[in-house]
One Martini backbone bead per residue (centre of mass of N, CA, C, O) as a GRO file, in nm:
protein
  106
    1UNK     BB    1   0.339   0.636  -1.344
    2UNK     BB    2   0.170   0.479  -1.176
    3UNK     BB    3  -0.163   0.296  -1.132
    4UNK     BB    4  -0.440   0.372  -0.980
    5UNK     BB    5  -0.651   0.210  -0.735
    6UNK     BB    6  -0.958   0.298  -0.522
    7UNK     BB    7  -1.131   0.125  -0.278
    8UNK     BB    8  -1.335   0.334  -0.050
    9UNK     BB    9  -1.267   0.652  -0.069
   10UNK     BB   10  -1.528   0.809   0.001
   11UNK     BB   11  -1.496   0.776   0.348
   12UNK     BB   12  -1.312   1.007   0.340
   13UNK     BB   13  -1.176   1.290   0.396
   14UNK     BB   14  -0.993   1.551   0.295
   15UNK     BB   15  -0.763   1.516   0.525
   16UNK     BB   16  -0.703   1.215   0.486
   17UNK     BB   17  -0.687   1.222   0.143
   18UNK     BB   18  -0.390   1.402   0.203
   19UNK     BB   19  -0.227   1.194   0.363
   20UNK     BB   20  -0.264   0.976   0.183
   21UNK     BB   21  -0.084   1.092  -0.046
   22UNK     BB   22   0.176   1.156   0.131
   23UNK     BB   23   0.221   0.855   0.163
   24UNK     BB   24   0.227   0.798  -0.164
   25UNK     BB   25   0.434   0.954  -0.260
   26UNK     BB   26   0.646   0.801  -0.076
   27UNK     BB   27   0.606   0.520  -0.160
   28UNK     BB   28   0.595   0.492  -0.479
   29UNK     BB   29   0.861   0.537  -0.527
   30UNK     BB   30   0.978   0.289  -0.344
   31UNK     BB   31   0.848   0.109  -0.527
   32UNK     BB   32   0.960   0.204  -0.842
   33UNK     BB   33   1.236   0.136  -0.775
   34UNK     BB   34   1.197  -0.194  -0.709
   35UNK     BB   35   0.985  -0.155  -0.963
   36UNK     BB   36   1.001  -0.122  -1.292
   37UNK     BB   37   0.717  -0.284  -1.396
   38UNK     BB   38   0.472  -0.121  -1.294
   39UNK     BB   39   0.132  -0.136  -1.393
   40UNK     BB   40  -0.034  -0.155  -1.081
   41UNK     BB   41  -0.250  -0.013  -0.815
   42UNK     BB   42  -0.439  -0.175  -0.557
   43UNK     BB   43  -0.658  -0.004  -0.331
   44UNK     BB   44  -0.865  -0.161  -0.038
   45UNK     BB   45  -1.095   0.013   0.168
   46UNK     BB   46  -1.203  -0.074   0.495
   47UNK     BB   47  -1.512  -0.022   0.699
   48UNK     BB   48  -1.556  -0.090   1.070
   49UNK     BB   49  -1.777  -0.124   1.306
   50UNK     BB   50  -1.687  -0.134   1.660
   51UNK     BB   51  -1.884  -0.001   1.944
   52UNK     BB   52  -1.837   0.262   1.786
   53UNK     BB   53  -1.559   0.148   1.667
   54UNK     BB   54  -1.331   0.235   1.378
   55UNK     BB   55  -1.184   0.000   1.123
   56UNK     BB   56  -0.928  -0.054   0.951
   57UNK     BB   57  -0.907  -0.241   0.592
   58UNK     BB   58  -0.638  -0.280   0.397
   59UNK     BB   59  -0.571  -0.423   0.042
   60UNK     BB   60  -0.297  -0.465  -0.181
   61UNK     BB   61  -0.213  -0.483  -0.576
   62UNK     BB   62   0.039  -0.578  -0.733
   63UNK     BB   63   0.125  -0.498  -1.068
   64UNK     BB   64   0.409  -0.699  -1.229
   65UNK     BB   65   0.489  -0.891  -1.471
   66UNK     BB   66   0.236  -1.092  -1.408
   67UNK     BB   67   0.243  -1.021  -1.102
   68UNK     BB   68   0.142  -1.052  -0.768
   69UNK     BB   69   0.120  -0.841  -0.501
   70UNK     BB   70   0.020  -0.897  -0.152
   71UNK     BB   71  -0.134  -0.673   0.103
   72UNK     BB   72  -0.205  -0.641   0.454
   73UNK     BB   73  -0.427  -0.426   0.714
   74UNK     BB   74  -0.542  -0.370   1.041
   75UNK     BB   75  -0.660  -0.094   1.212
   76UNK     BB   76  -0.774   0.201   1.425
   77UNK     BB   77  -0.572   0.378   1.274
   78UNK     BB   78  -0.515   0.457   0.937
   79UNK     BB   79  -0.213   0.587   0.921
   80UNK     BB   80  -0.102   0.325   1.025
   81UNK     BB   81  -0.221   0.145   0.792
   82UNK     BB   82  -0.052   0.261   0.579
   83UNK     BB   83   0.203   0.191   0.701
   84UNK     BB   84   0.184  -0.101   0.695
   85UNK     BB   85   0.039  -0.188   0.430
   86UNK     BB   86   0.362  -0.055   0.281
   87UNK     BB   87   0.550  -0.232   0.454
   88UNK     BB   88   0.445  -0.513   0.320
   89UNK     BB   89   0.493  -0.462   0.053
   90UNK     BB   90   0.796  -0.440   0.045
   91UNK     BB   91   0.843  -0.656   0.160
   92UNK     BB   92   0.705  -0.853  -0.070
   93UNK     BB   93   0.910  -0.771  -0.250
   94UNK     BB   94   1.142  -0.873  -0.176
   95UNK     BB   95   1.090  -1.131  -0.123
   96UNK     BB   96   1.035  -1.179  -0.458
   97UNK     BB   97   1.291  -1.017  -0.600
   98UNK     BB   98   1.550  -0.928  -0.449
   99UNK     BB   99   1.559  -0.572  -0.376
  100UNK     BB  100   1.782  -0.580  -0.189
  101UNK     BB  101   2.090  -0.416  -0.057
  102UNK     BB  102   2.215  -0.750   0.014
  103UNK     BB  103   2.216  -0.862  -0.288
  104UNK     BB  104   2.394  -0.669  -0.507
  105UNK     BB  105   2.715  -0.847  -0.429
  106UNK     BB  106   2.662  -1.156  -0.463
   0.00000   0.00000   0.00000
């Protein structure tokens, strides 16, 4: 298993931190196929009000033998945030590591 670094998340409600559980639980395992010597992930989530709403902005940094992947997220939705940038690690895996399945048979 990952070695996971969460900061900021003392703002989540104990729903929110079940949610993303199960979107980590879904991720993580994706991360760890395509990343076979994943060292460590800090997931570091602020909260901004604006206007009386709130915007979440997720940055996370996967340390995989000696190299940093760097992924960020912005939006007004928490959900949709932790979606958009674990869909961003993966693109940026694939894309420094180059372990999509287009690449296997070449």
């Amino acid at each position: 298993m990952v070695d996971l670094k969460t900061i900021g998340f003392e703002i989540l409600t104990e729903k929110t931190k079940d949610e993303f559980q199960k979107l980590w639980d879904e991720y993580s395992k994706k991360i760890e196929r395509k990343l076979k010597n994943t060292e460590s992930i800090k997931i570091h989530l602020k909260e901004h009000n604006h206007g009386g709403k709130t915007k979440f902005s997720i940055h996370v940094v996967v340390a995989n033998s000696g190299k940093s992947i760097k992924a960020e997220a912005v939006d007004w939705d928490l959900k949709r945030t932790f979606h958009k940038v674990f869909n961003k690690i993966e693109n940026e895996i694939e894309h420094t590591f180059h372990v999509s399945d287009q690449h296997k048979n070449l």
